[in-house]
C-alpha positions as CSV (number, residue, x, y, z in Angstrom):
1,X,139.6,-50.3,172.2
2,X,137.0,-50.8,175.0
3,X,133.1,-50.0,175.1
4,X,131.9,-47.9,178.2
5,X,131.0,-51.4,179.8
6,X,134.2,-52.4,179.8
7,X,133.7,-55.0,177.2
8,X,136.5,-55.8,173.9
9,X,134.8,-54.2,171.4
10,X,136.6,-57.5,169.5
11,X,134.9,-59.6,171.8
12,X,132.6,-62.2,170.3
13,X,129.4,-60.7,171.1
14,X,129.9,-57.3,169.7
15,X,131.6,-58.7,167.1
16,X,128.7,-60.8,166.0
17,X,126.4,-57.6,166.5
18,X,128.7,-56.0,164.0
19,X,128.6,-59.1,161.6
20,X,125.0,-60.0,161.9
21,X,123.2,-56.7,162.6
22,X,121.5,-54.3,160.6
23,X,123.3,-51.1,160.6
24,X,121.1,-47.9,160.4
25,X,123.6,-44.8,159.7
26,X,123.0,-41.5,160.8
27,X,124.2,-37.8,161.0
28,X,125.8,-38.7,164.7
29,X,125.6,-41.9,165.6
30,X,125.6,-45.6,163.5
31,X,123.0,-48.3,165.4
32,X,124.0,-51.7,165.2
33,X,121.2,-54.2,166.1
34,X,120.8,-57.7,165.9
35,X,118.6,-60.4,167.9
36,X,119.8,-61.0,171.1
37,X,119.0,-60.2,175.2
38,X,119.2,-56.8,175.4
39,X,122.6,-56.2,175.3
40,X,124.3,-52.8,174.8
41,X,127.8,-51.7,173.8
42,X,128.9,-47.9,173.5
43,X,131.9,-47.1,171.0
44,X,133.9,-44.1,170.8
45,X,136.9,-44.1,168.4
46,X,139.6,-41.6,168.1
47,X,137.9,-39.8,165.5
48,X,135.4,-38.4,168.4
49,X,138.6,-36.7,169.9
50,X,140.5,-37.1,173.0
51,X,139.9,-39.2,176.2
52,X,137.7,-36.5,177.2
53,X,136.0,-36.5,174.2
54,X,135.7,-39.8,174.0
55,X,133.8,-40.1,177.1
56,X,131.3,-37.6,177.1
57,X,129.9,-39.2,173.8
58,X,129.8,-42.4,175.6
59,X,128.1,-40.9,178.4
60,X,125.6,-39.4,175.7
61,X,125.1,-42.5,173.9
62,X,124.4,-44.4,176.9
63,X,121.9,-41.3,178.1
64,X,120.1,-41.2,175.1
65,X,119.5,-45.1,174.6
66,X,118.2,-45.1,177.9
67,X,115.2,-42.9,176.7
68,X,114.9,-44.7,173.2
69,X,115.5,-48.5,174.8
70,X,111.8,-48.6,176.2
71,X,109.9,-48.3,173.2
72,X,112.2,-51.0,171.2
73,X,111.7,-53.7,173.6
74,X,114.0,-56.2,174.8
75,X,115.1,-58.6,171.9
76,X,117.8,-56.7,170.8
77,X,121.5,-56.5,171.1
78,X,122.6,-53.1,170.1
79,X,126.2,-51.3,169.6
80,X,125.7,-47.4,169.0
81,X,128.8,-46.3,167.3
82,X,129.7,-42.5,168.1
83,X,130.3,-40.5,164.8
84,X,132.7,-36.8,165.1
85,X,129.4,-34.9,164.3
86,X,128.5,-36.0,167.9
87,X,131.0,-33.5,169.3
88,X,129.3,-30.4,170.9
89,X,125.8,-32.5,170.4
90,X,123.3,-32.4,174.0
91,X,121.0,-35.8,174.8
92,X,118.1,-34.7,173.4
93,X,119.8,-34.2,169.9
94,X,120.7,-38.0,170.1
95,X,117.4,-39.1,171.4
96,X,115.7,-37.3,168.4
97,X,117.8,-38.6,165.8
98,X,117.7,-42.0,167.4
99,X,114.2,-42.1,167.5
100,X,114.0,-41.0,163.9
101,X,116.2,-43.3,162.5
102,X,114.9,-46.2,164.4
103,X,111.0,-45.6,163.9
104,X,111.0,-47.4,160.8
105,X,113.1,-50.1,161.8
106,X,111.8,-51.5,165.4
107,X,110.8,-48.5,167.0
108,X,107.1,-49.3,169.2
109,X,105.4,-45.6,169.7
């Protein structure tokens, strides 16, 4: 299985983000984040749905984060992990519950 980058998502440095970061759960997506440069990895499994499928929630993930990246700064390495709920879900849902789950963690305002 690949990320929308193109990376392993068994490659060392999204492995370590899995082993070493915190992981804040939510209704859509699961936010991994550890310490790090800013890196980001997108993950759609087969649960999401098909190819299709599969895509668009990348292309969600990666949409949303871009509006929610600002206001956590730069120190992080992060892995969003698309849930099934995310299926039929618009940008702004994500950014919402991103910013939600994440204001208590890291989040700047």
């Amino acid at each position: 299985m690949t990320c929308a980058n193109g990376v392993s998502v068994r490659s060392p440095d999204v492995q370590r983000v899995f082993d070493e970061g915190h992981p804040v759960h939510g209704s859509r997506v699961v936010v991994f984040l550890a310490p790090g440069t800013g890196a980001v990895a997108y993950v759609a499994g087969r649960k999401v749905g098909n190819a299709v499928r599969r895509n668009r929630a990348r292309r969600i993930l990666r949409a949303a984060w871009l509006e929610v990246a600002p206001r956590i700064g730069n120190g992080y390495d992060a892995v969003l992990v698309a849930r099934e709920a995310i299926r039929g879900a618009k940008t702004q849902d994500l950014v919402a519950e991103m910013s939600q789950l994440l204001h208590g963690e890291i989040m700047h305002p």
